[in-house]
N, CA, C and O atoms as a Tripos MOL2 file, in Angstrom:
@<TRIPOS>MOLECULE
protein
  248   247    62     0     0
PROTEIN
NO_CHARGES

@<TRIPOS>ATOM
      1 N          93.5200   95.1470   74.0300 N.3       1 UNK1
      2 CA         94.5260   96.1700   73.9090 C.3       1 UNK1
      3 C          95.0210   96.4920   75.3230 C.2       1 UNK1
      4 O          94.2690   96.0720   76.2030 O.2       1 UNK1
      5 N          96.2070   97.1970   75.7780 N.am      2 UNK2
      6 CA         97.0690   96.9890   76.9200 C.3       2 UNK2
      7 C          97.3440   98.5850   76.6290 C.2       2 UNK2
      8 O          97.8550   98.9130   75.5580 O.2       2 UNK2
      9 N          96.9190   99.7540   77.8080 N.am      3 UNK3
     10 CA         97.6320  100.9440   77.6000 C.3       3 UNK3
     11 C          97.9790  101.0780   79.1890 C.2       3 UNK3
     12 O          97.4040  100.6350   80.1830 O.2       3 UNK3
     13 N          99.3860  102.0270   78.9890 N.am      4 UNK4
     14 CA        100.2440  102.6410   80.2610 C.3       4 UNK4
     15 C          99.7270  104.1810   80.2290 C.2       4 UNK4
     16 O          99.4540  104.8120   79.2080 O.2       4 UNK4
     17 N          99.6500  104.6540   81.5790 N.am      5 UNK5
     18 CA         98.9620  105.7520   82.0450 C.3       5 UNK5
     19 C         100.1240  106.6000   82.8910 C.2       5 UNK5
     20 O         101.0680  106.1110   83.5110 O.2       5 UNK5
     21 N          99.7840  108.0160   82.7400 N.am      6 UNK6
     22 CA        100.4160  108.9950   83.8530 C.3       6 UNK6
     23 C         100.1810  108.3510   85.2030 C.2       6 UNK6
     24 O         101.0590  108.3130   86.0640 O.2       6 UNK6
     25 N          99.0680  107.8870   85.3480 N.am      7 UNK7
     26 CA         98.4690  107.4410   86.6200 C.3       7 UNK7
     27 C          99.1800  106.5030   87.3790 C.2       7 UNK7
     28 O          99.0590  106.5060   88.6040 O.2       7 UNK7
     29 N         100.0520  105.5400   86.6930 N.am      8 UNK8
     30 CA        100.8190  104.6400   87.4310 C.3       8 UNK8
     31 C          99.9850  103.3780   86.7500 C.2       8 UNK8
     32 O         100.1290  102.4360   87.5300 O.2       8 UNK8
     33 N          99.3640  103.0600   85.8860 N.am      9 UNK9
     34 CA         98.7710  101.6880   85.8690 C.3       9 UNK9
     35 C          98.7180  101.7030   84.5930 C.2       9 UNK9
     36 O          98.8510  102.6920   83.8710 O.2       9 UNK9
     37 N          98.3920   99.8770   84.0630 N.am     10 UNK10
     38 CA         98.4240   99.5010   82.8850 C.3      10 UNK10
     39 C          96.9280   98.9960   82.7970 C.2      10 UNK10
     40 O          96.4510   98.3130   83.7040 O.2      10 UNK10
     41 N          96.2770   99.3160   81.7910 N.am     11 UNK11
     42 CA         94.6280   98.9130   81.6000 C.3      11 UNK11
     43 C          94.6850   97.9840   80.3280 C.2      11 UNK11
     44 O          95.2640   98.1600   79.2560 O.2      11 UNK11
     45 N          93.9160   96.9520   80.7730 N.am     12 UNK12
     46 CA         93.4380   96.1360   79.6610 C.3      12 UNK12
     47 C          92.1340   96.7790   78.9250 C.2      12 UNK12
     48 O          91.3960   97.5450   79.5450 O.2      12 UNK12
     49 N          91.9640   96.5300   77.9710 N.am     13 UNK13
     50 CA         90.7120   96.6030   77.1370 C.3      13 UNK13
     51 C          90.0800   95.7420   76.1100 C.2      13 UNK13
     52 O          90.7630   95.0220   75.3810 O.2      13 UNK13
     53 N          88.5990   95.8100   76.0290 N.am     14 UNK14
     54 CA         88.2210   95.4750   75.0670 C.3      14 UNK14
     55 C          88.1400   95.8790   74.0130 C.2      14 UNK14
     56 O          87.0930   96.5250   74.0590 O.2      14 UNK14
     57 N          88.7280   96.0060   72.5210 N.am     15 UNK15
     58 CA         88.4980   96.4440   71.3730 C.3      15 UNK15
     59 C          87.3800   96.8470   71.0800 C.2      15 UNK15
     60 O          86.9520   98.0010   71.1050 O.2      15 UNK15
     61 N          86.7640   95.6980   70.7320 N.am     16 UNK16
     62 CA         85.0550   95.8100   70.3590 C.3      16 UNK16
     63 C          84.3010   96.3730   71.2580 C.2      16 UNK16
     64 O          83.2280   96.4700   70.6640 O.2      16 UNK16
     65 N          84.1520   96.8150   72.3120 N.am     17 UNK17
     66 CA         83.1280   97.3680   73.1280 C.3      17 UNK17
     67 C          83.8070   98.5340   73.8570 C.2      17 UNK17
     68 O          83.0260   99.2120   74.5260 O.2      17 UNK17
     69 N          84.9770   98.8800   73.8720 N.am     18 UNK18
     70 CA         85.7560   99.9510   74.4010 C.3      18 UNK18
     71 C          85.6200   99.4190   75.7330 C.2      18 UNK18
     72 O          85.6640  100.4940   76.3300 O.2      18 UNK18
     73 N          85.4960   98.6110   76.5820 N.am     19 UNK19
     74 CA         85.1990   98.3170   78.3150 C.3      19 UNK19
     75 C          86.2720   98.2840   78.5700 C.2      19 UNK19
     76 O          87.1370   97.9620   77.7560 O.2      19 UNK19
     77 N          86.5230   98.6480   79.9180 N.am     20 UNK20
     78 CA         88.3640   98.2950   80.8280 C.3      20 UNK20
     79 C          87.7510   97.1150   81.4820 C.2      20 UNK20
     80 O          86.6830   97.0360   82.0900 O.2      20 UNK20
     81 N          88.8230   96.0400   81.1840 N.am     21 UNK21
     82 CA         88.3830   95.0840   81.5530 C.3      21 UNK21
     83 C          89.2720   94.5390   82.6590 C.2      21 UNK21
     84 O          88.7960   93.6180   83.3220 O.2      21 UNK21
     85 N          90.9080   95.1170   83.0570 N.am     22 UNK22
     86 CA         91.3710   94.8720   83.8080 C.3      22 UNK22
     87 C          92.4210   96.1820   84.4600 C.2      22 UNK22
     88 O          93.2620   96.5290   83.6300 O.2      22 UNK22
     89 N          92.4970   97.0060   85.9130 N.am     23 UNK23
     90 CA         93.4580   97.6810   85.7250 C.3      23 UNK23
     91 C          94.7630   97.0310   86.7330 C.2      23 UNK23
     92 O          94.4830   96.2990   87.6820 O.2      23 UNK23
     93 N          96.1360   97.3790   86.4160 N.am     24 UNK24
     94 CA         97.0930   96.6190   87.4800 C.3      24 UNK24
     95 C          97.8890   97.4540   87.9130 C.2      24 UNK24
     96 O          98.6050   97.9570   87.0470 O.2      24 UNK24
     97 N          97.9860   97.6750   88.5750 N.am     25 UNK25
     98 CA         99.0730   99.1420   89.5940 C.3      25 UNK25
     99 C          99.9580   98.3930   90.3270 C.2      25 UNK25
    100 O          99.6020   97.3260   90.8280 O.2      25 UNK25
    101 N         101.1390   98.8510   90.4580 N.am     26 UNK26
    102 CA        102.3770   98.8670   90.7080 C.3      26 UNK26
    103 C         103.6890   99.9590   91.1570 C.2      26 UNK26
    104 O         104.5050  100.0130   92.0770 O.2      26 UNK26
    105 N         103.4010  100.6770   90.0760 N.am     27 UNK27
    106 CA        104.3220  101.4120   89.3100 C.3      27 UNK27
    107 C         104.0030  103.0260   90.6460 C.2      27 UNK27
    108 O         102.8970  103.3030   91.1110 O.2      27 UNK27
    109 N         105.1930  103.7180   90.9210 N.am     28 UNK28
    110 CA        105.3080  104.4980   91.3890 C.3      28 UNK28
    111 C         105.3630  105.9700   90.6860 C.2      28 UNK28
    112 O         105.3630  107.0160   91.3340 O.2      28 UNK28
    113 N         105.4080  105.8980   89.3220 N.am     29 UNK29
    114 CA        105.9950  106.6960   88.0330 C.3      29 UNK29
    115 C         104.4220  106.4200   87.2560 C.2      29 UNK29
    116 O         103.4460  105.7230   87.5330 O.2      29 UNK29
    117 N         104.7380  107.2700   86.2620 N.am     30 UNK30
    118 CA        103.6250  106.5960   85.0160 C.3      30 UNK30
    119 C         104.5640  105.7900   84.3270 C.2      30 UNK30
    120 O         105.7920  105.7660   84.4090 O.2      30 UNK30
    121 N         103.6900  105.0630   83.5590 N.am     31 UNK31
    122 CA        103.9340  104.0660   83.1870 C.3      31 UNK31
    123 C         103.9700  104.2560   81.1480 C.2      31 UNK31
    124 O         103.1140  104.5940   80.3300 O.2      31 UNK31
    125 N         105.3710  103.8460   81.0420 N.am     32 UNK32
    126 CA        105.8000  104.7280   79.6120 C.3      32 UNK32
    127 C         105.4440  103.3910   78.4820 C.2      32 UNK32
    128 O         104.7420  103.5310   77.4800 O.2      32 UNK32
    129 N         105.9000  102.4960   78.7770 N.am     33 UNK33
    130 CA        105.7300  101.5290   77.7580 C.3      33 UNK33
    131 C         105.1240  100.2820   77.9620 C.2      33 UNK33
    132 O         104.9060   99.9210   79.1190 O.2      33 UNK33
    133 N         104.7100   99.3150   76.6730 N.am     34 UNK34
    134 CA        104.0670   98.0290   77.6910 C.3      34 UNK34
    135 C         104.6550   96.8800   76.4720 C.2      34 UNK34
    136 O         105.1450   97.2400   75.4020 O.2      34 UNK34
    137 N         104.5590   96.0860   76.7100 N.am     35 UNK35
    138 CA        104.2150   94.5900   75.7150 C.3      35 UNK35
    139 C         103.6980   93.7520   75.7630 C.2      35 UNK35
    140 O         103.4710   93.7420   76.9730 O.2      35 UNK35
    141 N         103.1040   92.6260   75.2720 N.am     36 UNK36
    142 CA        102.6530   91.7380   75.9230 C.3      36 UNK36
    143 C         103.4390   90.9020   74.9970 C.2      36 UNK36
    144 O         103.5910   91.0220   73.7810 O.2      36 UNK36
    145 N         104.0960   89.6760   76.1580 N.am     37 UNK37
    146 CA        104.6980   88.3840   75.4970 C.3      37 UNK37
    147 C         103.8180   87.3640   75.7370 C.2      37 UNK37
    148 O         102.6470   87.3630   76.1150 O.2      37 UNK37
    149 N         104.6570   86.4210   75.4250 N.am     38 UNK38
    150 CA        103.7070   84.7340   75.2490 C.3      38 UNK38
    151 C         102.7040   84.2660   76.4000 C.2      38 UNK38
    152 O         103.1600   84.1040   77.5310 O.2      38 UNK38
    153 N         101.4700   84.0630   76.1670 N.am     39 UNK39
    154 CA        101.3470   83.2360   77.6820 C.3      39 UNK39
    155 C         101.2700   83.8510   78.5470 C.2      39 UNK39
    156 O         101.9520   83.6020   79.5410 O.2      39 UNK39
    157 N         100.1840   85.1630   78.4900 N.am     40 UNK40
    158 CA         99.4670   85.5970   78.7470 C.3      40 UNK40
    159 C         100.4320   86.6820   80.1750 C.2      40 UNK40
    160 O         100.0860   86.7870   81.3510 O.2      40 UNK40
    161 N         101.5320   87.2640   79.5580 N.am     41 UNK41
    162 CA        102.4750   87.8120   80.4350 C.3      41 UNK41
    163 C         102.4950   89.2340   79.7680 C.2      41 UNK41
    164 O         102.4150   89.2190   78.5390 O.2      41 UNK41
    165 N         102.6150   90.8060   80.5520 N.am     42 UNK42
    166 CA        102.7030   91.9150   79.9320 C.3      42 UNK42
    167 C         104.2240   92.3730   80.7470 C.2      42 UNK42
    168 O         104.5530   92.1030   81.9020 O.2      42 UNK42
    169 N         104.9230   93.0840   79.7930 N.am     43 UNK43
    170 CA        105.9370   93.5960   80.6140 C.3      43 UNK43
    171 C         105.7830   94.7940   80.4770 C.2      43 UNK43
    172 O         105.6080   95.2320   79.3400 O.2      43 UNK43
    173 N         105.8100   95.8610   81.8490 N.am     44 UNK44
    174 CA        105.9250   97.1310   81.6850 C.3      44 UNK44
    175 C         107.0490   98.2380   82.0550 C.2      44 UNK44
    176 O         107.8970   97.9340   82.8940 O.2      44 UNK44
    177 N         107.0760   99.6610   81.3770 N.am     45 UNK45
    178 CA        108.5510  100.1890   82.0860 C.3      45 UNK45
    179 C         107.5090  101.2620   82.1980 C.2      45 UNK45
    180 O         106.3740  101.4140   81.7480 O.2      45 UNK45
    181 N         108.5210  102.1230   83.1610 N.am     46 UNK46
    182 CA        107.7580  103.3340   84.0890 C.3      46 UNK46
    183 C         108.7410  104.4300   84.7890 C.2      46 UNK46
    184 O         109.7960  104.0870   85.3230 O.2      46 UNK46
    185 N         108.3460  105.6240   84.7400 N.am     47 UNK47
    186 CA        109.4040  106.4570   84.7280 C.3      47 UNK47
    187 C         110.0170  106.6820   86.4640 C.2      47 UNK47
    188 O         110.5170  107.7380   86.8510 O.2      47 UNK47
    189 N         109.8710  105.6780   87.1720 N.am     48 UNK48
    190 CA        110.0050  105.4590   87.8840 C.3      48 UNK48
    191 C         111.2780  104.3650   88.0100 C.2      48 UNK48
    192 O         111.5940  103.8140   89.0650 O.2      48 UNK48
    193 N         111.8800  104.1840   86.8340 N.am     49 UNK49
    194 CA        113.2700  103.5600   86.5190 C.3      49 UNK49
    195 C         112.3810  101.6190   86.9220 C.2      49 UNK49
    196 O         112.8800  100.6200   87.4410 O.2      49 UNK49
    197 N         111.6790  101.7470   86.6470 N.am     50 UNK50
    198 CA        111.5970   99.9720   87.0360 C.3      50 UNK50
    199 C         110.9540   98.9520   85.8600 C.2      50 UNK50
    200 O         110.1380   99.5170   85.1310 O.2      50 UNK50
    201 N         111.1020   98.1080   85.6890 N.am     51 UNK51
    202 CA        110.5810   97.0430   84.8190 C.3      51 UNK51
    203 C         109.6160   96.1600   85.4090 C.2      51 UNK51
    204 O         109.8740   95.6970   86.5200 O.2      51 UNK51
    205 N         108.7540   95.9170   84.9480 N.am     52 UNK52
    206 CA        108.1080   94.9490   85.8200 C.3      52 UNK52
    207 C         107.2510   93.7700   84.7790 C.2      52 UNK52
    208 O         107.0320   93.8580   83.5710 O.2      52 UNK52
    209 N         106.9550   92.8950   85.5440 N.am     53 UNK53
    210 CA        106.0730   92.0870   84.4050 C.3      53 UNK53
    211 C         105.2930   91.3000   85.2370 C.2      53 UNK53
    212 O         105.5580   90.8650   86.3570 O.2      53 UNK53
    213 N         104.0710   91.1390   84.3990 N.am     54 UNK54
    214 CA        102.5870   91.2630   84.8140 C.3      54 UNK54
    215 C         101.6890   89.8940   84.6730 C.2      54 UNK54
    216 O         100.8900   89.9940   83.7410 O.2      54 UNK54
    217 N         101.6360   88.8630   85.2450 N.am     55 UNK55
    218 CA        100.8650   87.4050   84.4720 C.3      55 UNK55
    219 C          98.8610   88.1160   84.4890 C.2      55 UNK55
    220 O          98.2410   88.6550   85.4060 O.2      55 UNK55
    221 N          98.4940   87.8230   83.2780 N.am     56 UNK56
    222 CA         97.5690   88.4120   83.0760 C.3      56 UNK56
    223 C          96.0790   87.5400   83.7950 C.2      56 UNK56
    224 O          94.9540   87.9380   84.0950 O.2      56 UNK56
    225 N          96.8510   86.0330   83.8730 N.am     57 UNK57
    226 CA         95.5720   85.1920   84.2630 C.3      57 UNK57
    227 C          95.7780   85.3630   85.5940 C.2      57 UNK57
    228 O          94.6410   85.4010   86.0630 O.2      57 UNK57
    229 N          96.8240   85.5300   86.7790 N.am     58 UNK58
    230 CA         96.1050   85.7050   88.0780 C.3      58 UNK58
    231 C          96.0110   86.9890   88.4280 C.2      58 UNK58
    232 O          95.5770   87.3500   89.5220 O.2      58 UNK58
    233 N          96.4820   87.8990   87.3640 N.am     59 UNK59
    234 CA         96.5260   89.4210   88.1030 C.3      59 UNK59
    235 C          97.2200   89.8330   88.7600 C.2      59 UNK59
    236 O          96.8200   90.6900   89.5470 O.2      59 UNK59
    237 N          98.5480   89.4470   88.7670 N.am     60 UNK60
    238 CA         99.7550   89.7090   89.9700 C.3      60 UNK60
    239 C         100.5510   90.0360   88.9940 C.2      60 UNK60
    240 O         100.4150   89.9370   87.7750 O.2      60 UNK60
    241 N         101.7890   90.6210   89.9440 N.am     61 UNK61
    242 CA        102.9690   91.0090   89.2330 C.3      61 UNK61
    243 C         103.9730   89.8210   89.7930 C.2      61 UNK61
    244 O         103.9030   89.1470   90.8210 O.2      61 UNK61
    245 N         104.9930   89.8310   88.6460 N.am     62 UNK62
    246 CA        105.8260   89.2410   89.1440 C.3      62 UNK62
    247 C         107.1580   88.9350   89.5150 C.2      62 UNK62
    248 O         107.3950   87.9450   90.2070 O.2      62 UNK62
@<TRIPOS>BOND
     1     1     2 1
     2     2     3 1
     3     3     4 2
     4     3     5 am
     5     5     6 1
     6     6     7 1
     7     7     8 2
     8     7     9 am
     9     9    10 1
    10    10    11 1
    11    11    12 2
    12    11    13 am
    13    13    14 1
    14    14    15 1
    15    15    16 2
    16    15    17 am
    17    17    18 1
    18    18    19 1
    19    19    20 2
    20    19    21 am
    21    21    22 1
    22    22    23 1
    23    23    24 2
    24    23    25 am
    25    25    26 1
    26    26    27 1
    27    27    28 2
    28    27    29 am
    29    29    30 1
    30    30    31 1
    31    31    32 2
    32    31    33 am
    33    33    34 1
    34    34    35 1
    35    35    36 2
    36    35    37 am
    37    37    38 1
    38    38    39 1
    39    39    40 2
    40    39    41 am
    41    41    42 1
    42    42    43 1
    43    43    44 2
    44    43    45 am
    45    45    46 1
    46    46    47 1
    47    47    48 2
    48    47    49 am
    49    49    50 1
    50    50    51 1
    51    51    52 2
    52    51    53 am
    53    53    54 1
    54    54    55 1
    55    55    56 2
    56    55    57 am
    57    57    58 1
    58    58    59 1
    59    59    60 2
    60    59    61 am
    61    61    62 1
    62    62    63 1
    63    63    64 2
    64    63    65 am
    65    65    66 1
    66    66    67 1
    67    67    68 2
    68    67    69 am
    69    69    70 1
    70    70    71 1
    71    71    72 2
    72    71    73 am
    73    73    74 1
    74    74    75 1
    75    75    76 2
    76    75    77 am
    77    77    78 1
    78    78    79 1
    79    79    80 2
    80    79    81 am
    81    81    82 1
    82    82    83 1
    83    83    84 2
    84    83    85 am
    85    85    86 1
    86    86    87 1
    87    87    88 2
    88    87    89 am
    89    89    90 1
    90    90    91 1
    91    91    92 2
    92    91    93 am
    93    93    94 1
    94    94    95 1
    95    95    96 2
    96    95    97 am
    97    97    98 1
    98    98    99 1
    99    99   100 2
   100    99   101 am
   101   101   102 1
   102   102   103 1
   103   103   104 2
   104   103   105 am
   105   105   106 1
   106   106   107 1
   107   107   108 2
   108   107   109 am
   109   109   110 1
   110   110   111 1
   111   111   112 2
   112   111   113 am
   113   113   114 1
   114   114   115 1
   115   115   116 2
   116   115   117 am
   117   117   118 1
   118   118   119 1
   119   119   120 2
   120   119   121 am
   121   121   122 1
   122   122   123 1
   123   123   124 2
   124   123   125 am
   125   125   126 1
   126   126   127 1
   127   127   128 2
   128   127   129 am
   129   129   130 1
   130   130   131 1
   131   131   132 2
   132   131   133 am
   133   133   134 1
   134   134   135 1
   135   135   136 2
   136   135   137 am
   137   137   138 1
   138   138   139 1
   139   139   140 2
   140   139   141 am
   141   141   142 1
   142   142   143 1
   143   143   144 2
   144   143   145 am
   145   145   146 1
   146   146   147 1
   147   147   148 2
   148   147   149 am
   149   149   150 1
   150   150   151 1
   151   151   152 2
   152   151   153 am
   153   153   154 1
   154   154   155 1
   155   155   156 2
   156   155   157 am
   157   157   158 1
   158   158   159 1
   159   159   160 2
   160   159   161 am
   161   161   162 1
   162   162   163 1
   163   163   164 2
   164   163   165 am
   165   165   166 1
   166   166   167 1
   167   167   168 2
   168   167   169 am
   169   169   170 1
   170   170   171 1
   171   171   172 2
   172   171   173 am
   173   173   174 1
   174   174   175 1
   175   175   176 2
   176   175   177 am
   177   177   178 1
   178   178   179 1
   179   179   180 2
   180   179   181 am
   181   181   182 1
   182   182   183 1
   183   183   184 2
   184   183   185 am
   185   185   186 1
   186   186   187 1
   187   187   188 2
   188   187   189 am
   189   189   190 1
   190   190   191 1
   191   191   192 2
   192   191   193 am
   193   193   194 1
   194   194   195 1
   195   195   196 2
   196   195   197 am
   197   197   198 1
   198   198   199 1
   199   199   200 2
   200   199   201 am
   201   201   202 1
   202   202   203 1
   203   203   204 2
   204   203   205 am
   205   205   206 1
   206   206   207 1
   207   207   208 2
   208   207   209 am
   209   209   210 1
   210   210   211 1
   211   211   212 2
   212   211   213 am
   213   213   214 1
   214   214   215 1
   215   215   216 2
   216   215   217 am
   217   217   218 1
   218   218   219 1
   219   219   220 2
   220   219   221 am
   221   221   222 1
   222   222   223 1
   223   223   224 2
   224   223   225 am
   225   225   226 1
   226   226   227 1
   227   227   228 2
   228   227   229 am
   229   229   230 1
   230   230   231 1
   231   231   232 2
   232   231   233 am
   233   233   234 1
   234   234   235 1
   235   235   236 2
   236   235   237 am
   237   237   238 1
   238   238   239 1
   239   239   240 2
   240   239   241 am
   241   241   242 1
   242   242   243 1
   243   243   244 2
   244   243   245 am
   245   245   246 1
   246   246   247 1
   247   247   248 2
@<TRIPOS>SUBSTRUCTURE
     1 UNK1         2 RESIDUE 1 A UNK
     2 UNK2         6 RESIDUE 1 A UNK
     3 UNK3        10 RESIDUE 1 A UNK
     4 UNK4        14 RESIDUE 1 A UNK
     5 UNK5        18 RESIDUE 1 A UNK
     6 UNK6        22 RESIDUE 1 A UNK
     7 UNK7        26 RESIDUE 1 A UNK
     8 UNK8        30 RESIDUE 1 A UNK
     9 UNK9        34 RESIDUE 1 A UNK
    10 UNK10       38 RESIDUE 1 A UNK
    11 UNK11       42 RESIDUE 1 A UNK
    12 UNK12       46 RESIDUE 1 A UNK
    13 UNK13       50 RESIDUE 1 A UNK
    14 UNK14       54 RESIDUE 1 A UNK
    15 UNK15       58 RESIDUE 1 A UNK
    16 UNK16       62 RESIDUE 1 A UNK
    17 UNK17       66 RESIDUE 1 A UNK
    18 UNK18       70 RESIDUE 1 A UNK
    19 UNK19       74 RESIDUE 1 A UNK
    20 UNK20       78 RESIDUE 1 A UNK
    21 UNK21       82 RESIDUE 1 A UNK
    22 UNK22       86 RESIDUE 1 A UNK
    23 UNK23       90 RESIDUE 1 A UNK
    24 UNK24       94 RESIDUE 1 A UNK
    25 UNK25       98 RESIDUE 1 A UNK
    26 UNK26      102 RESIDUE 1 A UNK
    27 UNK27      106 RESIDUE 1 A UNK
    28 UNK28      110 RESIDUE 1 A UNK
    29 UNK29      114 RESIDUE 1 A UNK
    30 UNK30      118 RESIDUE 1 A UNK
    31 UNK31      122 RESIDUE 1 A UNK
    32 UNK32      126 RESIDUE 1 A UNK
    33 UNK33      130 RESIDUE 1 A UNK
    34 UNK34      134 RESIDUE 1 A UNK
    35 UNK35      138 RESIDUE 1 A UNK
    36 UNK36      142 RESIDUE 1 A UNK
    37 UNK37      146 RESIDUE 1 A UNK
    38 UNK38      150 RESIDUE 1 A UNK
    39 UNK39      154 RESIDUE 1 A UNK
    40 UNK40      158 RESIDUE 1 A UNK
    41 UNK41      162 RESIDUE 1 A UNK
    42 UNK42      166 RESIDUE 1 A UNK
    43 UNK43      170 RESIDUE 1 A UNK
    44 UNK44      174 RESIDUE 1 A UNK
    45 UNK45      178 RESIDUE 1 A UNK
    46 UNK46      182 RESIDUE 1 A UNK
    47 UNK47      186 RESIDUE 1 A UNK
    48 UNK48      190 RESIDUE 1 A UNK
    49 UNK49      194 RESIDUE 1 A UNK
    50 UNK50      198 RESIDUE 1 A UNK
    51 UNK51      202 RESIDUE 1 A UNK
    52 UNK52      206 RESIDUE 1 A UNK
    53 UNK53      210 RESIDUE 1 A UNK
    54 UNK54      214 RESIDUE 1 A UNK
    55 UNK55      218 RESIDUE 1 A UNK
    56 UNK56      222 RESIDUE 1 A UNK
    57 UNK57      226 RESIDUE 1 A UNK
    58 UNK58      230 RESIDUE 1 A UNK
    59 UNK59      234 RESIDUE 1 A UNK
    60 UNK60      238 RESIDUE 1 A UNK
    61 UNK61      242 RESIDUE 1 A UNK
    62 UNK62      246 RESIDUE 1 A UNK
């Protein structure tokens, strides 16, 4: 599961065990919405007027 925070960051999780398994900061704003598309890519928006999108296997934005 993929949630956006007041905090400025998007957290991965594990379902089954509740663990954060990844967090990714960027965002200057909190962070209002997320998705995840194909191939292991999340896109996020943030009230900080920006879009951004996220490759999940190296951990960078891009």
């Amino acid at each position: 599961m993929i949630s956006g925070s007041s905090d400025r960051t998007l957290k991965i999780w594990d379902i089954q065990t509740g663990e954060e398994l990844l967090t990714l900061s960027g965002h200057t704003g909190g962070v209002r919405t997320v998705a995840k598309l194909p191939e292991g890519q999340v896109v996020s928006g943030s009230s900080d007027n920006t879009i951004k999108v996220w490759n999940l296997h190296s951990q960078k934005l891009l």
